[in-house]
C-alpha positions as CSV (number, residue, x, y, z in Angstrom):
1,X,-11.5,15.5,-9.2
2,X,-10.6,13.4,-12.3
3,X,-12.2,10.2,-12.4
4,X,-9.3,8.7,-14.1
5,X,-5.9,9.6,-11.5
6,X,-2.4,8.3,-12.7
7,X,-1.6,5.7,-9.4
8,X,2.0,6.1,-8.5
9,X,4.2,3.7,-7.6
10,X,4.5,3.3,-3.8
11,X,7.8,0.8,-4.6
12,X,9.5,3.8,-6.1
13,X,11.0,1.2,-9.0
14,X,11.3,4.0,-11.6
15,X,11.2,7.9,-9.6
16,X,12.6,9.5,-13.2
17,X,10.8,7.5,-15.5
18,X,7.8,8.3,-13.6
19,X,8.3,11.3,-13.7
20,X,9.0,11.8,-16.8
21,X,5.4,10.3,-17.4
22,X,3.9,13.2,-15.4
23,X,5.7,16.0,-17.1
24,X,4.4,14.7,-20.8
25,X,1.1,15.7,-19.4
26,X,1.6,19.2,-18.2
27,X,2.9,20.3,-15.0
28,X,0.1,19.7,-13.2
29,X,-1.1,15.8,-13.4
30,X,-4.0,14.0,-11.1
31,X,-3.0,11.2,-8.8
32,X,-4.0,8.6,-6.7
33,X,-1.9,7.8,-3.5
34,X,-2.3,4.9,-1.1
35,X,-5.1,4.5,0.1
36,X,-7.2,5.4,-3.0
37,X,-6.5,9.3,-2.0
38,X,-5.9,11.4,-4.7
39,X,-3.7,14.9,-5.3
40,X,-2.2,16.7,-7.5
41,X,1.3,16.2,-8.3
42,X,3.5,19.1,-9.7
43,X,6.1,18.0,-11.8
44,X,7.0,20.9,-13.7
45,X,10.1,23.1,-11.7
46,X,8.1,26.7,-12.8
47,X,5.0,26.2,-11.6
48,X,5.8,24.1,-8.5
49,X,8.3,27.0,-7.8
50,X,5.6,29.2,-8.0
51,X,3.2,27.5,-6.5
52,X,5.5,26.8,-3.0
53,X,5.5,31.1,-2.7
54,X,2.1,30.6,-2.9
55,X,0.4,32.2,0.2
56,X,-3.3,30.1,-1.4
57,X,-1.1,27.0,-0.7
58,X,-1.5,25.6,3.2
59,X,0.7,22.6,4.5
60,X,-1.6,22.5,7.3
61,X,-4.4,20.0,7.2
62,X,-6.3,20.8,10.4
63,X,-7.6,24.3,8.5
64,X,-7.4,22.8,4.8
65,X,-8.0,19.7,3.8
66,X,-11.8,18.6,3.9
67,X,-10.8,15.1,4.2
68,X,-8.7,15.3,7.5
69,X,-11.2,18.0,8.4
70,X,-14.4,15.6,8.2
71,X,-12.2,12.8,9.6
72,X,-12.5,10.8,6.4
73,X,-8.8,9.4,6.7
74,X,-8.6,5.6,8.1
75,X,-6.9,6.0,11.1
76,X,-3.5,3.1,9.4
77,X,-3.6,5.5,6.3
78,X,0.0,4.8,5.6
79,X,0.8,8.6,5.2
80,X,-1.0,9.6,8.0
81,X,2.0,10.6,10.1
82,X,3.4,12.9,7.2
83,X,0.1,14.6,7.8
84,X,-1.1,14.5,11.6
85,X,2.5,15.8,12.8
86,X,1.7,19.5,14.3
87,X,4.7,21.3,13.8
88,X,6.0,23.8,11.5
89,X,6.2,21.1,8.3
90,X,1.6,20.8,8.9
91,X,1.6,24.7,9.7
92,X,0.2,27.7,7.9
93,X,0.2,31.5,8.2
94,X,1.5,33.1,11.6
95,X,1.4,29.9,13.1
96,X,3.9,28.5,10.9
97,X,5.9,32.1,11.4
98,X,5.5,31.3,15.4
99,X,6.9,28.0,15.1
100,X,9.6,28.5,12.6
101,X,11.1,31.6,14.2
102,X,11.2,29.4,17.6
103,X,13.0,26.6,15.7
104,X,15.7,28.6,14.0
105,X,16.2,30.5,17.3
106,X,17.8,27.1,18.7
107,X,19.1,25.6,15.0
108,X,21.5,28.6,14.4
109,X,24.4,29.0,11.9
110,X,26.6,29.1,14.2
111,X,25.8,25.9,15.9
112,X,25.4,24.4,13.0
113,X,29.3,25.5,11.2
114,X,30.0,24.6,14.6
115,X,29.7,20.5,13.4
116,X,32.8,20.7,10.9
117,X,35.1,19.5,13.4
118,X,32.9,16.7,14.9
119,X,31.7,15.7,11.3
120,X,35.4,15.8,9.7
121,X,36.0,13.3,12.6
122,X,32.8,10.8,12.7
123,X,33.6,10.6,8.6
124,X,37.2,10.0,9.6
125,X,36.9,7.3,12.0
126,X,34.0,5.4,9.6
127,X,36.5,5.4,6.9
128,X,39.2,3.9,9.5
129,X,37.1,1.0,10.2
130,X,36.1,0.5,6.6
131,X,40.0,0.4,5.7
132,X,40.4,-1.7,8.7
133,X,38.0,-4.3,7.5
134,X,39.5,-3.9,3.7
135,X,37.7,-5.8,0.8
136,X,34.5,-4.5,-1.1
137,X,32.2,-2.9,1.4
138,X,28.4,-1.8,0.8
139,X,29.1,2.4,1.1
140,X,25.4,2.8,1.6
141,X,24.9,0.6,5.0
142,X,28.9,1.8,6.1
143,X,28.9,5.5,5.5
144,X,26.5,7.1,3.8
145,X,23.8,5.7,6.1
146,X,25.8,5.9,9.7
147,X,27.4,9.5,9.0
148,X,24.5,11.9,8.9
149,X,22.9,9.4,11.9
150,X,25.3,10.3,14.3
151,X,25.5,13.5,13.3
152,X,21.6,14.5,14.0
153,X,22.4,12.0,16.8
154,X,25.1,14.2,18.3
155,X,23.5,17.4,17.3
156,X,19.9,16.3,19.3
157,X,22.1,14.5,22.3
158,X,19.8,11.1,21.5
159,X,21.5,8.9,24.0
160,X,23.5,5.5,21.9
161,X,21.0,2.9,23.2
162,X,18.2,5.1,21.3
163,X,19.9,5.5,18.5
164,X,19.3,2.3,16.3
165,X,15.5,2.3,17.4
166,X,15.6,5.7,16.2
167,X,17.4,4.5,12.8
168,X,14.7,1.8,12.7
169,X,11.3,4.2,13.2
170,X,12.7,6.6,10.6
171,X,13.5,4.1,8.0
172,X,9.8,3.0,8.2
173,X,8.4,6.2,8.2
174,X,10.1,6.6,4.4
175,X,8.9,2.8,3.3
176,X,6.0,3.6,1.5
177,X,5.7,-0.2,1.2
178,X,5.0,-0.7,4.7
179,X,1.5,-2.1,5.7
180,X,-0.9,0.3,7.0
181,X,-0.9,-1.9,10.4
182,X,3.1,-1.4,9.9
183,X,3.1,2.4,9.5
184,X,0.5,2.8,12.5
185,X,2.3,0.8,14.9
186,X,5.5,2.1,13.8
187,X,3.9,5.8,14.6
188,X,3.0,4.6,18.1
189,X,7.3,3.9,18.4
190,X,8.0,6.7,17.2
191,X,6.0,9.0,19.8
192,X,7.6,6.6,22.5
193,X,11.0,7.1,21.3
194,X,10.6,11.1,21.2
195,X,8.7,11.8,24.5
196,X,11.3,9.6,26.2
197,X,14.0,11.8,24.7
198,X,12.3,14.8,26.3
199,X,12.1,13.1,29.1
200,X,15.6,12.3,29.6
201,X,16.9,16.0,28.5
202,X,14.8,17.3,31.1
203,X,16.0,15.3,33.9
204,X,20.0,15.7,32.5
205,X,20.1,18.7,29.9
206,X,23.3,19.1,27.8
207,X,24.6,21.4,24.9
208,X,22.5,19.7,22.5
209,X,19.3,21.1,20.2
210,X,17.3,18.7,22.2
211,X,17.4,20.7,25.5
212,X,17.6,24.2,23.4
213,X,14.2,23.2,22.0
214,X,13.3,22.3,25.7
215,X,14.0,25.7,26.8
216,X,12.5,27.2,24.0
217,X,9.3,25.2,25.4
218,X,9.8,26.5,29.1
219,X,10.1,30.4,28.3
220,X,7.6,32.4,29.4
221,X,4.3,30.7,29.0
222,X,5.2,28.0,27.2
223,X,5.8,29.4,23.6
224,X,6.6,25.7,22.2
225,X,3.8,23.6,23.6
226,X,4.3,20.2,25.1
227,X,2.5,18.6,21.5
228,X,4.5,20.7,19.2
229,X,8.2,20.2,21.0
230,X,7.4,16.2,20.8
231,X,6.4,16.7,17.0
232,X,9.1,19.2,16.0
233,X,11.7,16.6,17.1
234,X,9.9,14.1,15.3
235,X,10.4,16.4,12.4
236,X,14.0,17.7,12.9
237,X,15.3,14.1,13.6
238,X,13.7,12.6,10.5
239,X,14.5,15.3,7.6
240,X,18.0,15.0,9.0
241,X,18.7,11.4,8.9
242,X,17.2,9.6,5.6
243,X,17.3,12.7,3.4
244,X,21.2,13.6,4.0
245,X,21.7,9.4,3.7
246,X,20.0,9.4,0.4
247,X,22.1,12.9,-0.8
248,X,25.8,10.8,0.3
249,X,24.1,7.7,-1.6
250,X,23.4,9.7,-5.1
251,X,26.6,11.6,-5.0
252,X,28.5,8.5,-4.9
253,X,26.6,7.2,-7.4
254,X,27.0,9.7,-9.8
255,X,30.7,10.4,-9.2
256,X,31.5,6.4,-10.0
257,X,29.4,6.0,-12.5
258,X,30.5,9.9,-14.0
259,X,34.4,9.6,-13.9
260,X,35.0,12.5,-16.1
261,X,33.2,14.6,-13.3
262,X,35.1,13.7,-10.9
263,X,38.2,14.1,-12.8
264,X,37.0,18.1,-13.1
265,X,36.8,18.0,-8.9
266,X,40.0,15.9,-8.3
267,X,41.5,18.6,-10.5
268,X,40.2,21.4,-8.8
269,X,38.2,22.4,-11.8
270,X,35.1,22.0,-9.8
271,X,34.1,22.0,-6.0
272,X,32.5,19.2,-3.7
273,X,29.9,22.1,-3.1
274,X,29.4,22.1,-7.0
275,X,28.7,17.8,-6.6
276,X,26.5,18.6,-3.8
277,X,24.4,21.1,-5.5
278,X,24.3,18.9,-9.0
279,X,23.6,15.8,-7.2
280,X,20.7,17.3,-4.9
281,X,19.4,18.8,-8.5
282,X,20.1,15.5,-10.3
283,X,18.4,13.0,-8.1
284,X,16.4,14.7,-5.1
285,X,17.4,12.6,-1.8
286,X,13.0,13.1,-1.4
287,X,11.2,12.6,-4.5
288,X,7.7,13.7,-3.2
289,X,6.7,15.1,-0.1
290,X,3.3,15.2,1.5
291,X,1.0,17.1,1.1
292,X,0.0,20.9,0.5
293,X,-3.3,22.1,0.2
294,X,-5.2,25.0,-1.8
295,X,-6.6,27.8,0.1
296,X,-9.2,28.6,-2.6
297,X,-9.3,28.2,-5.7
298,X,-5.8,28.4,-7.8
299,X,-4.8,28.3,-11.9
300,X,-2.0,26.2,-12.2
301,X,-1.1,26.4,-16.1
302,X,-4.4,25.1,-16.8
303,X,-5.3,23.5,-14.3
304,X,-7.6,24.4,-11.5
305,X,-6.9,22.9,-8.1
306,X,-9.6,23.5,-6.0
307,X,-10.2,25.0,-2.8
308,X,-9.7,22.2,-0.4
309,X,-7.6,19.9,-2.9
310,X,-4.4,18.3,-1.9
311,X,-1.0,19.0,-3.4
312,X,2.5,16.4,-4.0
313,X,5.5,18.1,-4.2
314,X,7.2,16.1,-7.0
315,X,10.9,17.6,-6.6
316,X,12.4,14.5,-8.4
317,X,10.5,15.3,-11.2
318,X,10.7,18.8,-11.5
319,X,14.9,18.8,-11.0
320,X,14.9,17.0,-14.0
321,X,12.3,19.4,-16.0
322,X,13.5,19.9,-19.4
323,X,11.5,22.9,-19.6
324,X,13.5,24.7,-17.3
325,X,17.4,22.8,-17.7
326,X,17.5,22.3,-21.0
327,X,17.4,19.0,-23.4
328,X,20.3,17.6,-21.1
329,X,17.8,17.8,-18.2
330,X,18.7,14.4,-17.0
331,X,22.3,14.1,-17.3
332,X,24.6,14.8,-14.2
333,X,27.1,17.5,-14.7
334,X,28.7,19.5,-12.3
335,X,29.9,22.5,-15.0
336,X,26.4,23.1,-15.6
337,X,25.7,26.8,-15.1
338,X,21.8,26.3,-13.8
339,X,21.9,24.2,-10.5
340,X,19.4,25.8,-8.8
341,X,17.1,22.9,-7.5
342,X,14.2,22.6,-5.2
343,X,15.4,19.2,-3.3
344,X,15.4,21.6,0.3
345,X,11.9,23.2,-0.9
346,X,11.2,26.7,-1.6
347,X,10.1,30.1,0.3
348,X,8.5,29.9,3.8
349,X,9.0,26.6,4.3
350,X,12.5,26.0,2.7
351,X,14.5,23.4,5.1
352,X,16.2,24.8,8.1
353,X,18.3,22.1,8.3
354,X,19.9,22.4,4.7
355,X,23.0,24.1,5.5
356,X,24.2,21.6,7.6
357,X,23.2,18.8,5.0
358,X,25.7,20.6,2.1
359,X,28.2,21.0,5.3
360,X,27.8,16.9,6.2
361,X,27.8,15.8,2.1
362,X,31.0,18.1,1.1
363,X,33.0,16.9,4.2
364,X,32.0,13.5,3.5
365,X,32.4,13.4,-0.2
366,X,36.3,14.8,0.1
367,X,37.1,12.4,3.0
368,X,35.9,9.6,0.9
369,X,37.3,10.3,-2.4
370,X,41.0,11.6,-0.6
371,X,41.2,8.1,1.4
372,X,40.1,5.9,-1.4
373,X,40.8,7.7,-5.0
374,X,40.6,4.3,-6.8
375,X,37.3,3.6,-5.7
376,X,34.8,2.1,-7.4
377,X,31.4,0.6,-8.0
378,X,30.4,-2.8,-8.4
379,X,29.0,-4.6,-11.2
380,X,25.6,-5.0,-11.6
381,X,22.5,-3.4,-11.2
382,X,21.3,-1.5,-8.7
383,X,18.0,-1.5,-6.6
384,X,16.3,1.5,-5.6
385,X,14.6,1.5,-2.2
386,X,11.4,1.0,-2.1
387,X,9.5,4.0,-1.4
388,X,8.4,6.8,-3.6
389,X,9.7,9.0,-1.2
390,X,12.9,8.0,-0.4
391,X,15.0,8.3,-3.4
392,X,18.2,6.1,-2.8
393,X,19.9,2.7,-3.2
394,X,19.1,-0.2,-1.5
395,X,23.0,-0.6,-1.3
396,X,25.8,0.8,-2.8
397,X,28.6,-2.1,-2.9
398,X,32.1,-0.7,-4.1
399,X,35.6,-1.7,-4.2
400,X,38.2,0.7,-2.7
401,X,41.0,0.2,-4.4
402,X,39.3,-0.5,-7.9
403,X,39.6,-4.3,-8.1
């Protein structure tokens, strides 16, 4: 690889500026993550679109990526959990077809439109106690945070005293700040938290996708092995708790800070599915994900990534392409014809829990904006969290009746 990688920031101070720098060098740029590892990052929309149909591009490191392969990762790498995970997000090929189609088999549609009801209600009674309370309130921490948490809570049946250890594993597994010693321990928690979740489903199963997967696991010969029920929990749990809390946080954002928008919504002009899309376009809740890796040799718009090479997914970046939106690639508008986006990934792997991420942000977005129409930001600055991965707000600190 290049001798000279661009080193991205693990405090995530500047995601769009960033990558902005990435696109003025071609789609394809050379970088360096922690831990002196380096990738390629694909900023531009086309050719990472293309490149995610790619059957030459692997998620799975076990058959891919020389470095895992030849055990030449420190065992507190900070992303090492992103990678190690065996599940369908690290698989490849029929394997990842076996494992997917298993999945979806328990995360249905139906179970999933099913959650209207229960979500209209958790948003509901957050909002009551946030009235309750009155006076400015930090929307962040008090609903965009809690909402989708007890949702995927309720969804997996993760009993309430598991539930803030759960919040507090996840939020370090997106804190690309964290220490190595940090991220390794906090992997160790994480296991602990999940096999004692299986544990307690088997002993007392329910009507939750916890025990579906569990069943899935205990057909026939096993289909879902002991390993990969554990890690697809660890999966499901995590894409469906900081990722919907960083969508909530950005639609927010952009709404206050974009009154004309939501002038066009409060009129009915536009939708709260038309926010979602725009906002999930405008500021992906992930800016990067890790890691892909080339089957052999690829051309990528000039670039050769080599057999064996790793591969960041840098949807922030490529959302806000110019090549592909236009000149006004950066601005947030909800009449723009071209929202197609690639914040829930694209072709095999495109998220199976996306649907009920739009259903959880356009519930959540009406119930806030009919309880409180004259709400409205702070003053001041606000701080991004700091990660490169997780693109959200450190808080969001508003006024509800426009003070």
């Amino acid at each position: 690889m290049h001798s000279c990688p661009y080193v991205l920031d693990v405090d995530g101070t500047n995601i769009q500026g960033e990558g902005a720098t990435l696109r003025a060098e071609g789609p394809v740029r050379l970088i360096e993550l922690p831990g002196g590892v380096q990738a390629w990052a694909v900023a531009g929309y086309e050719t990472l679109r293309k490149l995610l149909l790619d059957p030459r591009v692997s998620k799975d490191p076990r058959q891919h990526w020389p470095l895992w392969m030849n055990d030449e990762l420190a065992e507190d790498w900070p992303l090492r959990l992103w990678v190690s995970v065996r599940n369908m997000f690290t698989s490849y090929g029929s394997e990842h077809r076996r494992l997917r189609s298993l999945v979806s088999a328990a995360f249905t549609a139906r179970r999933t439109e099913a959650l209207r009801p229960r979500i209209e209600a958790i948003a509901t009674g957050l909002l009551d106690r946030i009235e309750a309370d009155g006076g400015p309130v930090d929307l962040r921490a008090r609903y965009c945070y809690p909402l989708p948490v007890e949702v995927i809570s309720q969804l997996f049946g993760v009993p309430d005293e598991q539930r803030e250890p759960l919040r507090t594993v996840v939020d370090t597994v997106f804190d690309t700040t964290a220490t190595p010693e940090q991220q390794q321990a906090n992997g160790i928690a994480m296991y602990g938290l999940m096999t004692q979740l299986v544990a307690t489903k088997r002993a007392n199963p329910a009507d939750d996708l916890t025990s579906a997967l569990i069943a899935v696991h205990n057909d026939g010969d096993g289909r879902l092995a002991e390993h990969e029920l554990v890690d697809t929990l660890i999966l499901m749990l995590t894409a469906g708790h900081e990722t919907t809390v960083n969508l909530l946080d950005q639609a927010i954002f952009a709404l206050l800070t974009h009154p004309g928008q939501l002038a066009l919504v409060r009129s009915g002009e536009r939708t709260w599915a038309e926010v979602t899309e725009e906002a999930l376009r405008w500021q992906a809740p992930v800016a990067y994900l890790p890691l892909r890796y080339a089957v052999e040799d690829i051309e990528a718009d000039g670039v050769t990534i080599h057999k064996g090479d790793a591969i960041l997914a840098a949807y922030a970046a490529a959302n806000q392409d110019p090549a592909h939106y236009g000149e006004h690639a950066a601005a947030f508008d909800v009449t723009r014809e071209n929202k197609q986006h690639l914040s829930f990934g694209h072709g095999v792997h495109h998220c199976l829990g996306a649907p009920l991420a739009r259903l959880e942000a356009q519930v959540a977005l009406r119930a806030l904006f009919e309880r409180f129409p004259d709400v409205t930001l702070a003053s001041g600055e606000l701080e991004p969290m700091h990660s490169f991965l997780s693109n959200g707000h450190v808080t969001l600190p508003a006024s509800l009746r426009g003070e």
